[in-house]
Structure formats: structure tokens, C-alpha cells
C-alpha positions as CSV (number, residue, x, y, z in Angstrom):
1,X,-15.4,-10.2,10.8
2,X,-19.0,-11.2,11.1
3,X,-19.7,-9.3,7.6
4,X,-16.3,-10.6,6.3
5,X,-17.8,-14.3,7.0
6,X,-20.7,-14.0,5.4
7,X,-18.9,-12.5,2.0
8,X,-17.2,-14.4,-0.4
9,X,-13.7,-13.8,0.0
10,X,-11.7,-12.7,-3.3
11,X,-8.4,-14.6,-4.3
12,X,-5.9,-13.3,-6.6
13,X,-4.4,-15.8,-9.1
14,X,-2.1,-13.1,-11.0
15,X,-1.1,-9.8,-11.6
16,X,0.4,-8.1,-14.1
17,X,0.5,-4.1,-14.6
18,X,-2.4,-2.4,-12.7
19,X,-4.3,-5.4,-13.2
20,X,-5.2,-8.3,-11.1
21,X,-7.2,-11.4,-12.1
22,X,-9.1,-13.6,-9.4
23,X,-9.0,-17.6,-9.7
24,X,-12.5,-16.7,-11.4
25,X,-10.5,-15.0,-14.4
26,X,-12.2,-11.7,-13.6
27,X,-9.5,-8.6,-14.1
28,X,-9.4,-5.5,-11.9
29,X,-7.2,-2.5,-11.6
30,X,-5.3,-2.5,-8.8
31,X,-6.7,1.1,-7.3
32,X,-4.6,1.2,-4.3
33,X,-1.6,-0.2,-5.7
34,X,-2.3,-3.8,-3.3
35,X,-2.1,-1.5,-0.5
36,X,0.4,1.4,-1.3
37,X,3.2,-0.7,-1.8
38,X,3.5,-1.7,-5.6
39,X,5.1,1.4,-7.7
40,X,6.5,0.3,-11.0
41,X,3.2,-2.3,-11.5
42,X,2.8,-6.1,-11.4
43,X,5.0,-8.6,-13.0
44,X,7.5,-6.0,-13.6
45,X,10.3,-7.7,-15.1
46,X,13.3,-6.2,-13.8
47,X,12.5,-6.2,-10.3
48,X,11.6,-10.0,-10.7
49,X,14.4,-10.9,-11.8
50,X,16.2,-8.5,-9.8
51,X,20.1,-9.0,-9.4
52,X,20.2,-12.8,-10.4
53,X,24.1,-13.3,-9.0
54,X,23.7,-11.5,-6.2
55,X,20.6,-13.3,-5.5
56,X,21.9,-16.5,-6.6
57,X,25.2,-16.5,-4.2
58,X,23.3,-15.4,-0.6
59,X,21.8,-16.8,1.7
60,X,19.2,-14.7,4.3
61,X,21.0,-15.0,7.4
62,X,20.6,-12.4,10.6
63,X,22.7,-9.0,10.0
64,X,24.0,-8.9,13.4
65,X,28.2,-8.0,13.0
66,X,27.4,-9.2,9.5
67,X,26.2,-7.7,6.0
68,X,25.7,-9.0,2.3
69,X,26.6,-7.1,-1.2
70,X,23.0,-5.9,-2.2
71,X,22.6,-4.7,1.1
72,X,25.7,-2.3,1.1
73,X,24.5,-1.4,-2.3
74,X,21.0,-0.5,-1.6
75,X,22.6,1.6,2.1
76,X,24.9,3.5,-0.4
77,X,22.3,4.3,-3.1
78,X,19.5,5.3,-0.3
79,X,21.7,7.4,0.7
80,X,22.7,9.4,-2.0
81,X,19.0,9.6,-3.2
82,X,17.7,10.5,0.7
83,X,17.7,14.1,2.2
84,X,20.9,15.7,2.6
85,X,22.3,14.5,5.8
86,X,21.0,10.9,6.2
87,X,24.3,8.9,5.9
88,X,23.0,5.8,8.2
89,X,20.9,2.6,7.2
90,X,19.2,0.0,9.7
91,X,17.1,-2.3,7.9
92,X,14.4,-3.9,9.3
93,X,11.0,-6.0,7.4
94,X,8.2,-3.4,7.7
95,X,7.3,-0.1,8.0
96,X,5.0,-0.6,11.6
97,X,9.4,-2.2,12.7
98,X,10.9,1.1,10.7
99,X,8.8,3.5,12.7
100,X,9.5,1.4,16.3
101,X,14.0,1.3,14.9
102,X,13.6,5.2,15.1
103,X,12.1,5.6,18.1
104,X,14.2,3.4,20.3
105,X,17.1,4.8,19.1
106,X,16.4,8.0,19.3
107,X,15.6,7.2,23.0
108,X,18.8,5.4,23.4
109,X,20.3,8.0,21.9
110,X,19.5,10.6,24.6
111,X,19.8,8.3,27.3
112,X,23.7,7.4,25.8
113,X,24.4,11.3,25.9
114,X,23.7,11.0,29.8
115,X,20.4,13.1,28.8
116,X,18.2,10.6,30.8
117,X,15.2,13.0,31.4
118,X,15.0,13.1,27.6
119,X,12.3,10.1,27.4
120,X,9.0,11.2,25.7
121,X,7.6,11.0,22.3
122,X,5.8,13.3,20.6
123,X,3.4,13.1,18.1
124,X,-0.2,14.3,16.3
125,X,-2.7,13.7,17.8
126,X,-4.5,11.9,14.6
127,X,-1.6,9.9,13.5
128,X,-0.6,6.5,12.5
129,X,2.6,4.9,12.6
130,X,1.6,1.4,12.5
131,X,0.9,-1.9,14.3
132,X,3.4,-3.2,16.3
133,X,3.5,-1.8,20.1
134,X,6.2,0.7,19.9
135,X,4.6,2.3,16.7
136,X,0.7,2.3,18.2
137,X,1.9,4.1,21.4
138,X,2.8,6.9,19.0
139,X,-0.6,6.2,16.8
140,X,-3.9,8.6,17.7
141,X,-6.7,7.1,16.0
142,X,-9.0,5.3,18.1
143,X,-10.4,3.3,15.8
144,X,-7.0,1.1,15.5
145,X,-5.5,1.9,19.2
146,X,-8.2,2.8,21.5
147,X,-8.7,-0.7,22.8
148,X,-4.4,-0.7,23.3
149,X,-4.3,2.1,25.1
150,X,-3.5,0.0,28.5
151,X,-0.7,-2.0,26.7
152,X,1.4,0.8,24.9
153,X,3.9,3.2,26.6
154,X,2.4,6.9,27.4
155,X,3.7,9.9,24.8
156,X,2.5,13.3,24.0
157,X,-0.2,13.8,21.3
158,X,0.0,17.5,19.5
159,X,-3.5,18.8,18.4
160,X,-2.5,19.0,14.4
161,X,-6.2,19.5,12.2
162,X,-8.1,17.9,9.8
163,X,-8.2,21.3,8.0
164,X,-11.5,20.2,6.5
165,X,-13.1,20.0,9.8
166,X,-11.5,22.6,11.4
167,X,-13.6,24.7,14.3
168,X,-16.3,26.9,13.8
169,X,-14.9,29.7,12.7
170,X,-11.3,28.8,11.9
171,X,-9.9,28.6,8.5
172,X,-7.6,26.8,5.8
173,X,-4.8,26.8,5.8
174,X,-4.7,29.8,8.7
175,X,-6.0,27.4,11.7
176,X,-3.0,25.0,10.9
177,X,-0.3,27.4,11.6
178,X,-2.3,28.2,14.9
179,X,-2.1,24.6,16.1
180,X,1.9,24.4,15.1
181,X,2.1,27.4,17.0
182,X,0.7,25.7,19.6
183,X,2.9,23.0,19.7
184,X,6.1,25.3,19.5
185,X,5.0,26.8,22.9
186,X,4.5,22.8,23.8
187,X,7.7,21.9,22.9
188,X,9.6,25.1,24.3
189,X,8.5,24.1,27.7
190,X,8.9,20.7,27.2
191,X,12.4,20.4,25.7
192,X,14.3,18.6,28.6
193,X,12.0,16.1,28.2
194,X,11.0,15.3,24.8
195,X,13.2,13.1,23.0
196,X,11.6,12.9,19.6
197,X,8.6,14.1,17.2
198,X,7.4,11.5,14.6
199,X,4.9,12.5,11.8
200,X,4.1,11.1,8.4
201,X,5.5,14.6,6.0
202,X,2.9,16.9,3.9
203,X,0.0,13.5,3.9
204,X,-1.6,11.5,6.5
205,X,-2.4,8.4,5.2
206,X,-4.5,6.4,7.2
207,X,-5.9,9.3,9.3
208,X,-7.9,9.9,6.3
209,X,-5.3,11.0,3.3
210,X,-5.2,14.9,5.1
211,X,-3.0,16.9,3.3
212,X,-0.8,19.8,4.9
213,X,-0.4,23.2,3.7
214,X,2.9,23.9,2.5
215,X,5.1,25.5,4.8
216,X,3.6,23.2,7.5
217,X,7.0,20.6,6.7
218,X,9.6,23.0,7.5
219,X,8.2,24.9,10.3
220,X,7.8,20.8,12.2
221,X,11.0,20.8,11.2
222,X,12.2,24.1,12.3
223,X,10.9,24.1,15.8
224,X,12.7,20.4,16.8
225,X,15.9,21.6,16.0
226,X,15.3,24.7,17.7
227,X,14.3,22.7,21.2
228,X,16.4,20.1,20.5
229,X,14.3,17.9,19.7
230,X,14.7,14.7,17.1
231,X,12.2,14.4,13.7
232,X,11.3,11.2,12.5
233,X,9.8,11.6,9.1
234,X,7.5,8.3,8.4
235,X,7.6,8.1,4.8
236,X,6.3,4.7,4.8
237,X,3.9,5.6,2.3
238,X,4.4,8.9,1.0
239,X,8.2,7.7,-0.3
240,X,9.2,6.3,-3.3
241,X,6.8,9.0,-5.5
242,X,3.8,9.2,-4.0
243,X,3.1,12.4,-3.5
244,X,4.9,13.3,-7.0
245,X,8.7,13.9,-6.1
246,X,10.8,10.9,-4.4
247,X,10.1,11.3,-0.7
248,X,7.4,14.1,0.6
249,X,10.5,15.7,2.7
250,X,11.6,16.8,-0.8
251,X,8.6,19.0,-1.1
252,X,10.0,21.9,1.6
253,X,13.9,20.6,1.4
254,X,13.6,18.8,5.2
255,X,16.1,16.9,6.3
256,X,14.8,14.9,9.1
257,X,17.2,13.2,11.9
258,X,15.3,10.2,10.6
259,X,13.3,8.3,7.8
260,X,11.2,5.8,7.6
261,X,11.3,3.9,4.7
262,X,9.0,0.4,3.7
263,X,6.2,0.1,1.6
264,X,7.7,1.2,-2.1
265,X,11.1,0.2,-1.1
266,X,11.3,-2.5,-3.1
267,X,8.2,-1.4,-5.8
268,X,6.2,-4.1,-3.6
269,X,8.0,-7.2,-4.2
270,X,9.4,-8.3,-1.4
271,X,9.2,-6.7,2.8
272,X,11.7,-4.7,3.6
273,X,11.9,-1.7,5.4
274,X,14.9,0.7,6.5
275,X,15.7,3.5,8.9
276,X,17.7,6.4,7.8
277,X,19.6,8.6,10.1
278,X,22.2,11.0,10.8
279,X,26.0,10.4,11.7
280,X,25.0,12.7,14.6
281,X,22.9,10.3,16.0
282,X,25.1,7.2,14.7
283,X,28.4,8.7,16.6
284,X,25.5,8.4,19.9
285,X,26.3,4.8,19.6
286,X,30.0,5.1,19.4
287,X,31.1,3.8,22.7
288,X,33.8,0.9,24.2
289,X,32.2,-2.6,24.2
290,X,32.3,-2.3,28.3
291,X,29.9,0.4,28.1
292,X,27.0,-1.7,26.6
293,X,25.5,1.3,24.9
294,X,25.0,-1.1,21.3
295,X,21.8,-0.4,19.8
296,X,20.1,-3.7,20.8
297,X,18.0,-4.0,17.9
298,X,17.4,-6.7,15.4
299,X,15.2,-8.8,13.1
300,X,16.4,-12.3,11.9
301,X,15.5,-11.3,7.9
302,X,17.5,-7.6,8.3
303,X,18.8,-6.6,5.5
304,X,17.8,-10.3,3.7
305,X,19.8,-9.9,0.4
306,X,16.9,-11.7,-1.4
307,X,14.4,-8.5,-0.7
308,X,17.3,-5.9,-1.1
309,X,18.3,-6.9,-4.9
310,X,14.6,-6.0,-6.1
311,X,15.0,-3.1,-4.1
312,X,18.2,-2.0,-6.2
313,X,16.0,-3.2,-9.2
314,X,13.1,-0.6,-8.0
315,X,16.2,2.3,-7.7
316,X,17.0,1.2,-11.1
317,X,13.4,1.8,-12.8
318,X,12.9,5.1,-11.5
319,X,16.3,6.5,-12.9
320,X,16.1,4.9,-16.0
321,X,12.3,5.1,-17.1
322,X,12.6,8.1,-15.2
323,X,9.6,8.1,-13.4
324,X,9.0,10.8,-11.3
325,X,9.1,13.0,-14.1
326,X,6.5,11.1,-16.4
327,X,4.1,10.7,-13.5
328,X,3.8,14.8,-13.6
329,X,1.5,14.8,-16.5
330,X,-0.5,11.8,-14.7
331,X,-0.6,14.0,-11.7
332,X,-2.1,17.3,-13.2
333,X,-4.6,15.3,-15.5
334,X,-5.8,13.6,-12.0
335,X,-5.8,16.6,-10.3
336,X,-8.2,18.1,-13.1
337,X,-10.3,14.9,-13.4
338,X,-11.0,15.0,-9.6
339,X,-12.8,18.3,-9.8
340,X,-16.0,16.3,-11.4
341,X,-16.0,14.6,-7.9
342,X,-17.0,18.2,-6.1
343,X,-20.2,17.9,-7.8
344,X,-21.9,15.2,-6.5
345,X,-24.1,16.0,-3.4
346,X,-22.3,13.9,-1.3
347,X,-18.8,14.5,-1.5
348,X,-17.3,16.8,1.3
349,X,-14.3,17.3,0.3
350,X,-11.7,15.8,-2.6
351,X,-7.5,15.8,-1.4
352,X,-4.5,15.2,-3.5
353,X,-0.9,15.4,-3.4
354,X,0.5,13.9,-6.1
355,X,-0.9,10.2,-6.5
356,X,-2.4,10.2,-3.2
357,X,-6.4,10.2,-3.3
358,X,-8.8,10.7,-0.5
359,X,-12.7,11.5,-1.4
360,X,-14.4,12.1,1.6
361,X,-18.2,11.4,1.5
362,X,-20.4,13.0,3.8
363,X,-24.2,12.7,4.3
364,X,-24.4,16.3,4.5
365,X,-22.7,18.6,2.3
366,X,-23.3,22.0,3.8
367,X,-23.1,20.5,7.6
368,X,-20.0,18.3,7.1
369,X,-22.2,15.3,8.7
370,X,-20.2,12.0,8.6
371,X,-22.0,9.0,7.5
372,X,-22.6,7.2,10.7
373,X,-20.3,4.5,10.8
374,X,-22.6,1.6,10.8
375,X,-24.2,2.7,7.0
376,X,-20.5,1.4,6.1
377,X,-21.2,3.7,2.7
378,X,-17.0,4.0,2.5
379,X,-17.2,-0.2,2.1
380,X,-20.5,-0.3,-0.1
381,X,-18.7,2.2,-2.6
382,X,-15.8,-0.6,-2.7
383,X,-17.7,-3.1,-3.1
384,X,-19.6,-1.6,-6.0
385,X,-16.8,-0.7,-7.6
386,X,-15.2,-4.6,-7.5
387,X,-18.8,-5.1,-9.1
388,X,-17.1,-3.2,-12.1
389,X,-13.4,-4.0,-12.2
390,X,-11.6,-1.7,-10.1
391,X,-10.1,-2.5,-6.6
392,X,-10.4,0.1,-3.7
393,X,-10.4,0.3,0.4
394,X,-11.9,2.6,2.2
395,X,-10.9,4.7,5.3
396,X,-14.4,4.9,7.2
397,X,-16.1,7.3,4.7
398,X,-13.1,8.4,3.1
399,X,-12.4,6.6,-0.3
400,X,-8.8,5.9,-1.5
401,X,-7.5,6.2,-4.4
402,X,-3.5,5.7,-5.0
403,X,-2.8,3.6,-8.4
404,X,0.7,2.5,-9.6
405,X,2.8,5.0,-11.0
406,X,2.8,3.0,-13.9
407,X,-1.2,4.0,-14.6
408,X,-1.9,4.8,-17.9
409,X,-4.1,7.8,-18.5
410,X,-6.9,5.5,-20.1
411,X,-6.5,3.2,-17.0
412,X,-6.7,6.3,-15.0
413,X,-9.8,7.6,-16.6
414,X,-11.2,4.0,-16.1
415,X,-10.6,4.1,-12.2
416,X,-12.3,7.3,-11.9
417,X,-15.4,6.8,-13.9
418,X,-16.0,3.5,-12.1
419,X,-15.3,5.2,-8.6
420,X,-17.4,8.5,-9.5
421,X,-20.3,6.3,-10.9
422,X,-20.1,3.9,-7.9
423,X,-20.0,7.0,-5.4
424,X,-23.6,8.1,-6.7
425,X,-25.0,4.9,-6.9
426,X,-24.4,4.0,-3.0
427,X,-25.1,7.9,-1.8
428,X,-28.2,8.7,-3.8
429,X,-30.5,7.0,-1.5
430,X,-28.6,7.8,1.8
């Protein structure tokens, strides 16, 4: 905050496409996509205008006992786009409150089955889930929970690596598999206890955009159901494209007993987020008023009609400009343009999965020595690059990159020749 104070802050006036323009009148492109969320690019008509009657005729009013038409539209068409097997919605406003829906009620769920021991959570040990309480107690970054770690309920954090800095002697992809191993054995003799395993699918976002090697997905996957165990899949902000097909799960055909969906949801309009589940896990509700075994959840904007008709709007684009399958081009030039980035002395190590970027700068190549965190080289690198038009955030020493879909190739090329020429600048005299 102390640096933040002394900066001048930047305002955005408007936004159209990839671009943004500050109350100045300068333009940049929108590198991170105004923090994962937009897909389809700023000012896009059709989402603004959404579903004018729909809109027109509700009202936002607290879904408890209740619903609206353009929610029971969006439920119906997330479902039939979702994994095989999620036939349940429950909205909520974010994806840190989509992540803490699928938690509770997969506890609840246990506890309604008369199950009662079943009450941990299990996650990796480097993840991130979000911000609100429920959601940090499953989070294993220090940097963002550390200082909660006396407030937040106690779960069970699985050693999963950053393959890049895995042990001496260990390898990629081979010391993954060991670690999932690990956690099989973890799980087996856990089982009567554990009533859940969240993890974000194939990419970890904010631990640093680490990638999974494939096979990783299904094995997860594999092992809950095998101990009985629930998956929540957090595809807050792999869904909706990202990693080049609709949601990540799609990638090693999982079907999770949950998914967490925000972020993209409605091509970053408006919040909303929404839980998906299974009818297995809805009939664990399914009990006599007297029994009080309602899910006793709720948000006062769930399922707000106004943020569910640009929602439908979003739905609408990718079907009909079909985008998923003109972002494959996008996603092989990237993938080729990136190699350039291996070449300068201070990048450790370049990851992509589709339109998710992370660039990890190191001060030493051949060591795989971090930039102590006080150089701040991650922030000077975005900060050059707003010098030159293009809008980036950093994780630590890891730089982002995750544009709209919408990204044309010369846009594209203009993101990553401002980012590679702003990555030697900073490094060349650290």
C-alpha cells in the first residue's frame, strides 16, 4: 500500500475490444482480460444488451423458494454444455462464494447421509480457491493466507509440485505422478474421514499459472471416487475457454461431483457465479421439512436475472461466432510466439495451456534462483509495459499473460513484443 500511495493510480474511462482508455485518453490492451473475467472483449454488443424483456420485466429479488426466467434458462443451458452428470445449479455472486457453496454442501451432504465422521477437506498444498473464509481455509499460499491461518477451519493439504521446481533429482512430468501416488495412499487411509477434494483442473492460476501433465485430471479424479471421496473442480478461471476447450475438465473427460463456475460466466459483464452438481448429491438434500436437513445457503443477488441474461448472451456468442474453435489458431500461433521468451537470460521457465500465460523470471537461469521478493521485478515488468500500452499483473516473479478470446493475431503480436521487450529491459541489470 505504501508504494501504491505514492503511484498515481490509473482510471479507466472506457473499454471497447481488448482495449481500454484512461480518463487521460491513453489506450491499452487489456492483457489479462481485467482480471480473467472478460471473454468475448469490451463493449460487446450482445451481451450489453443482453435479453432486453427479460431484463426489462424482473426485478433482483433473493432466490430463496423463488426463481426468475433467465435464471432457469441459464441452469438448463449450463447444464447441457457442463460435464456429463452435473444436472444441479446454485447460483451465488463470485467465484471465492462458488468455491465455499461446494464445500458446505458437500459437508452437509455427508453429515445428511448420517456419515458424520466424513468432515475434512482436502486440498493441494499450493492452491487458491479464493477470499472469503470458507475458500482460504482450503487456499495454501502463504502469501494470501498465512496471516488467516488462526481464523479459517483446519483441512488437509496434499503435496502436488510446481514441476518446474521439483526436487533435486526428480523429474517432469514423472515426479507428479509420485506425489498423486502419494496422495492415493493419503486418501485410502483417510476415507472415513474426508469428505471432499477441491482443486482448480489441468492449471493453477494464482499459484503461479502451473500447468499439470495430462493424465494428472483423471487420475484426481479416479482416486475420489474410488475412496469415496467428493471432487470439486474450481473452474473459476480455467472455464469458459481458457485453456482452449469450454471447461479444463473437458481436456481428460472428468466429470466432477462439482463445478465451480464465476469469472467468464457472463464474458465479464456482470458477478455471477454458480455451482454445479450431481443429482446424487442433490437427492442428499431430499428430506421432510421436520428433518431440517435444507441446504442453508444463500446470497440476497442469487441468481439476479439482471446478471443471468448477459450470461445467456455469453452462451449465445460462443455457439454462434463459435469461439472455441477460432481461438485454436490463436492458441498454436501463441504457443510458437512464446518460444522467443526461452531465450532471454532471465526467463526460467514459459507455461501455456491454451490462453493461459505464465513467464516465470528468475535471477538465475541455470540455479532456478527467484528474484528476491523485495526487487518486485514481476511489478517493474508491468509497469514498463503500461509505459507502452499493454496492461499486465504479476504473480511475484511470474508474469501473466491471458488476453480476451477475442485477440486478434496483430493485437496478439503487439502484447508479446511489448511484454518480451519490457522483460529485458527490467532484468538486464538485475
Amino acid at each position: 500500500m505504501q508504494d501504491w500511495l505514492k503511484s498515481e493510480p490509473l482510471v479507466i474511462d472506457e473499454a471497447r475490444g481488448v482495449w481500454l482508455k484512461d480518463t487521460a485518453g491513453r489506450r491499452y490492451i487489456d492483457g489479462v482480460s481485467s482480471l480473467w473475467v472478460n471473454v468475448h472483449g469490451h463493449g460487446k454488443k450482445e451481451i450489453k444488451r443482453g435479453d432486453p424483456p427479460a431484463v426489462g420485466e424482473a426485478r433482483p429479488f433473493d432466490d430463496a423458494g423463488l426463481s426468475n426466467t433467465p435464471a432457469v434458462r441459464l441452469a438448463e443451458q449450463l447444464v447441457q454444455i457442463a460435464p456429463r452428470g452435473l444436472e444441479k445449479v446454485f447460483y451465488s455472486d463470485n467465484g471465492s462464494t462458488a468455491v465455499e457453496v461446494a464445500i458446505k454442501m458437500a459437508y452437509q451432504y455427508w453429515q445428511n447421509q448420517g456419515r458424520v465422521k466424513k468432515t475434512k477437506i482436502a486440498h493441494l498444498a499450493n492452491s487458491y480457491h479464493g477470499d472469503t473464509l470458507g475458500s482460504v481455509s482450503v487456499g495454501g499460499m502463504d502469501l494470501f493466507h498465512k496471516v488467516y491461518r488462526k481464523l479459517i477451519v483446519k483441512t488437509i493439504s496434499v503435496d502436488f509440485p510446481d514441476c518446474y521446481r521439483a526436487p533435486a533429482g526428480k523429474k517432469f512430468p514423472d515426479y507428479a505422478f509420485e506425489c498423486v501416488d502419494r496422495m492415493e495412499k493419503m486418501f485410502r487411509h483417510q476415507r472415513h474421514e474426508i469428505a471432499a477434494f477441491v482443486a482448480e483442473p489441468i492449471v493453477q492460476g494464482a499459484a503461479g499459472m502451473i500447468m499439470w501433465p495430462k493424465g494428472i485430471l483423471r487420475r484426481m479424479a479416479e482416486i475420489c471416487r474410488a475412496n469415496d471421496i467428493l471432487f470439486i473442480a474450481d473452474e473459476v478461471a480455467t472455464g469458459f475457454g481458457r485453456t482452449g476447450k469450454m471447461f479444463a475438465c473437458e481436456h481428460e473427460n472428468v466429470s466432477p461431483d462439482f463445478m465451480c463456475l464465476a469469472k467468464g460466466i457472463t464474458g465479464g459483464y456482470l458477478p455471477l457465479a454458480a455451482t454445479l452438481s450431481t443429482k446424487k448429491v442433490f437427492d442428499g438434500f431430499v428430506f421432510p421439512y421436520k428433518d431440517q436437513k435444507t441446504f442453508f445457503h444463500g446470497h440476497t443477488y442469487t441468481g439476479n436475472p439482471l446478471c443471468c441474461a448477459p450470461a445467456l448472451a455469453n452462451l449465445e456468442i460462443f455457439e454462434k461466432e463459435r469461439t472455441i474453435q477460432k481461438l485454436q489458431p490463436k492458441i498454436k500461433y501463441l504457443a510458437k510466439r512464446l518460444k522467443e521468451f526461452y531465450r532471454l537470460p532471465h526467463v526460467g521457465d514459459v507455461r501455456q495451456r491454451g490462453f493461459m500465460v505464465g513467464i516465470e523470471l528468475v535471477r538465475d537461469k541455470k540455479a532456478k534462483e527467484p528474484y528476491p521478493w523485495e526487487d518486485r521485478v514481476g511489478a517493474r515488468v508491468c509497469e514498463e509495459v503500461r509505459k507502452h500500452g499493454v496492461i499486465l499483473r504479476p504473480l511475484g516473479n511470474v508474469i501473466v499473460l491471458m488476453p480476451p478470446l477475442s485477440i486478434s493475431m496483430t493485437e496478439l503480436d503487439q502484447l508479446l513484443d511489448v511484454t518480451k521487450w519490457a522483460i529485458e529491459r527490467v532484468t538486464q541489470n538485475n
